[in-house]
C-alpha positions in Angstrom: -4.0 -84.7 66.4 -4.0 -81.5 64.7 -2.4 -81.2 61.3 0.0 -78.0 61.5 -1.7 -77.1 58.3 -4.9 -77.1 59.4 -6.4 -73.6 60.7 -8.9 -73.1 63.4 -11.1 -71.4 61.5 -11.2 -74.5 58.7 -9.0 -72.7 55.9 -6.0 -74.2 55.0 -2.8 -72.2 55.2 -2.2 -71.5 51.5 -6.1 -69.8 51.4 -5.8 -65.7 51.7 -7.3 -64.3 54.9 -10.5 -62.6 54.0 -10.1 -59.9 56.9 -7.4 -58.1 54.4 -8.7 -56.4 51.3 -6.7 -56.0 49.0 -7.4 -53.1 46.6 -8.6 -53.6 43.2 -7.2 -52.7 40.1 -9.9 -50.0 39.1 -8.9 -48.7 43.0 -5.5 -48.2 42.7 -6.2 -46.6 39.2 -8.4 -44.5 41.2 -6.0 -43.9 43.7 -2.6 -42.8 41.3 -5.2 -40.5 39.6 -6.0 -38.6 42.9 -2.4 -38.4 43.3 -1.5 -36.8 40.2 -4.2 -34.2 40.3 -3.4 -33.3 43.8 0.0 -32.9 42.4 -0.8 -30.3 40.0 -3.0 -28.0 42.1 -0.1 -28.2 44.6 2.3 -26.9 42.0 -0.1 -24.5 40.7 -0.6 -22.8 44.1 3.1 -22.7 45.0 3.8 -21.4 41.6 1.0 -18.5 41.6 2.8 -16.4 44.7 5.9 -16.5 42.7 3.9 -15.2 39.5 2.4 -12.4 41.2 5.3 -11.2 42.5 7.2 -11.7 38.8 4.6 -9.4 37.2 4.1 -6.8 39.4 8.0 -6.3 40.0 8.9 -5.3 36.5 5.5 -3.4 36.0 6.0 -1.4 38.8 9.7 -0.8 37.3 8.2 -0.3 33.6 6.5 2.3 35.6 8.9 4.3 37.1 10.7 4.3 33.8 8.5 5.1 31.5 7.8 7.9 34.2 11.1 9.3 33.8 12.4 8.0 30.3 9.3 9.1 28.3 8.9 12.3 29.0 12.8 12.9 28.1 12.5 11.0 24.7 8.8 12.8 24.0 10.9 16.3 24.8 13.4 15.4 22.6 11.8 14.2 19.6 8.9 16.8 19.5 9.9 19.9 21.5 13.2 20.2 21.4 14.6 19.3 18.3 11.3 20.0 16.6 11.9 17.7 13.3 9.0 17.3 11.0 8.5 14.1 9.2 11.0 13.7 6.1 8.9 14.2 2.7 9.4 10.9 0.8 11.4 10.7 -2.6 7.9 8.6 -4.2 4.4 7.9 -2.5 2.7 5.1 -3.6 -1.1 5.2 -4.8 -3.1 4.6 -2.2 -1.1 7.4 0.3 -1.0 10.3 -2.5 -4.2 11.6 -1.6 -4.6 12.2 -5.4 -8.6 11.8 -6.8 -9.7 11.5 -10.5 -12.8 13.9 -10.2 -13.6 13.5 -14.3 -12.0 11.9 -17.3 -13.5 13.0 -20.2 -12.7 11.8 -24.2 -12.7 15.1 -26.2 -11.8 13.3 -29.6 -11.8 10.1 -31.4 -9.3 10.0 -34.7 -8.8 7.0 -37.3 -6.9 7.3 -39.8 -3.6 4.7 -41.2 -5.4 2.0 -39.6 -5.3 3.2 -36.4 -7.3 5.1 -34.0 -6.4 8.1 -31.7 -8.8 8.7 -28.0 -7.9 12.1 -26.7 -8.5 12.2 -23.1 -8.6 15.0 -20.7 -8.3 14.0 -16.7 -9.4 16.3 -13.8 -7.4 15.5 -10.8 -7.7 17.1 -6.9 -4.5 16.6 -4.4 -6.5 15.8 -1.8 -3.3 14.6 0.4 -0.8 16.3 2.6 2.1 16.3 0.1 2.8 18.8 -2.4 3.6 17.4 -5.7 6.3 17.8 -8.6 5.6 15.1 -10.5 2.6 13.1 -11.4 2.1 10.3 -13.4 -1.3 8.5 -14.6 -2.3 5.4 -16.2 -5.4 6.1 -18.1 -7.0 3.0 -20.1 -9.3 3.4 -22.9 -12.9 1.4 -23.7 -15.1 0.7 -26.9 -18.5 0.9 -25.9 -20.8 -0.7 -28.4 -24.1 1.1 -28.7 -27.3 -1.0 -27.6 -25.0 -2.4 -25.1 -23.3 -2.3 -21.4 -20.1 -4.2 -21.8 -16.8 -2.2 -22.2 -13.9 -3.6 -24.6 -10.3 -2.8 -23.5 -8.9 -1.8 -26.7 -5.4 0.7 -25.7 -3.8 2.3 -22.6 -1.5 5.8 -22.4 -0.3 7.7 -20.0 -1.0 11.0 -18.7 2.0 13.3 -16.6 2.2 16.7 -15.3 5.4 18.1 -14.0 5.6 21.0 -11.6 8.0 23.6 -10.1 8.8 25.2 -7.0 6.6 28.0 -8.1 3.6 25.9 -9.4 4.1 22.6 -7.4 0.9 21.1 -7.0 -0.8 21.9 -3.5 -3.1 20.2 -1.2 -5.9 21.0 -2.4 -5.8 22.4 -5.9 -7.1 20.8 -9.1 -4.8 20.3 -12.1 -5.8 18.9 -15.5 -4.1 16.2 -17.2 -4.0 15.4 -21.0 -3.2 12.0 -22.2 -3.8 10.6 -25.8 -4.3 6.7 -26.8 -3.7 4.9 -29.9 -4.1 1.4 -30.7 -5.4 -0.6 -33.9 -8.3 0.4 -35.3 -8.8 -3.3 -35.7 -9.4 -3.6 -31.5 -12.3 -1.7 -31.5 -15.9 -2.6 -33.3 -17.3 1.2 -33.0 -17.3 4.3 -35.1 -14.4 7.2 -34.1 -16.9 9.0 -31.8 -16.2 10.1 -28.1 -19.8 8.8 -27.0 -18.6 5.5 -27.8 -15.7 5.4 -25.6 -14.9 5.3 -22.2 -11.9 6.2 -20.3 -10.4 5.0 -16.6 -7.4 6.4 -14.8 -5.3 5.5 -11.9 -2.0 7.5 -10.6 0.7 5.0 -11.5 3.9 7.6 -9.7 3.7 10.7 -7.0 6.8 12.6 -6.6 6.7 15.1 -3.7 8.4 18.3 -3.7 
C-alpha cells in the first residue's frame, strides 16, 4: 500500500519540484535594475517632445518681439531723443585716460632738518573726458649711489584746476608741479636731484 506521502517519482511531498526555478537573488537584482533603467529612458523620451516644443514656443515669441519691441526702444533711445551719455561728477583712475609721460625732480633743498624734492610731472589726457580738476599723488625715492634700491622717504601732491576756457582736452598735455618734504633724517643721500626719484599716480578726475 502506497503511503499518501510518498510521490511517484521517489520525492517526498515536503521536497521542492525541480521542474520550477526559482530565480536567484543576483537575478531578481538583475531584474529590478532593468526595470528602473527602462524607466528612465521611458520618461526621458516622453519628456523630450514636451521640451522641444517648450523651447521653441517662447523663442519663436522672443522673436517676434524683439522684432517689433527693439527697434522701437533702439529708435527711442538713439534717434529720437538723441541723449548723449551723462559726464560723470568723478572718474576713477583707471577710466580717466590720464598718462604720466615724465616726472622729473628739478631741485633738492635741506635746510631746518628737513629736506625739500621739487617735482615737475608731464601729463597727456589721453581719455574722452575733458577735465576741470586734476589731482596726483606723486611719491618721492632716495637713491643711494652705487646702488639699485629705492627708499620711500615722503609723498605730496600735485593738482591743476581748469576753466571753461582752459579745461583740459583730450589730447593736450598739461604740466603739473608738486613739492615734497620730509625729514632729512629719512633719506641717507646728499640734496641732489640725481639722487632721487619720483612716481606719480592720478589720485581724483573731475570732468567738466
Amino acid at each position: 500500500m502506497t503511503h499518501p506521502d510518498d510521490r511517484a517519482d521517489g520525492r517526498d511531498a515536503g521536497e521542492p519540484d525541480p521542474s520550477v526555478r526559482r530565480p536567484t537573488r543576483r537575478g531578481v537584482v538583475a531584474l529590478g535594475t532593468a526595470g528602473l533603467l527602462a524607466g528612465c529612458l521611458v520618461t526621458s523620451e516622453e519628456e523630450a517632445p514636451g521640451t522641444r516644443q517648450t523651447d521653441d514656443g517662447p523663442s519663436g515669441d522672443d522673436s517676434d518681439n524683439d522684432g517689433g519691441d527693439g527697434g522701437g526702444s533702439d529708435g527711442d533711445g538713439g534717434g529720437s531723443d538723441g541723449e548723449a551719455e551723462p559726464t560723470p561728477d568723478q572718474v576713477g583712475p583707471d577710466g580717466s585716460g590720464l598718462v604720466v609721460t615724465d616726472a622729473t625732480v628739478l631741485e633738492v633743498r635741506e635746510g631746518g632738518g628737513r629736506t625739500t624734492v621739487e617735482v615737475r610731472l608731464l601729463v597727456e589726457n589721453a581719455g574722452r573726458f575733458e577735465y576741470g580738476t586734476v589731482e596726483f599723488r606723486v611719491d618721492a625715492y632716495a637713491t643711494p649711489a652705487g646702488s639699485d634700491e629705492r627708499e620711500a622717504v615722503g609723498y605730496g601732491d600735485a593738482t591743476g584746476r581748469f576753466g571753461v576756457e582752459n579745461r583740459f582736452r583730450n589730447g593736450d598735455t598739461e604740466s603739473f608741479a608738486a613739492e615734497i618734504t620730509f625729514p632729512s633724517s629719512r633719506s641717507r643721500v646728499r640734496p641732489d636731484p640725481d639722487r632721487y626719484a619720483v612716481d606719480a599716480a592720478v589720485r581724483r578726475a573731475e570732468p567738466i
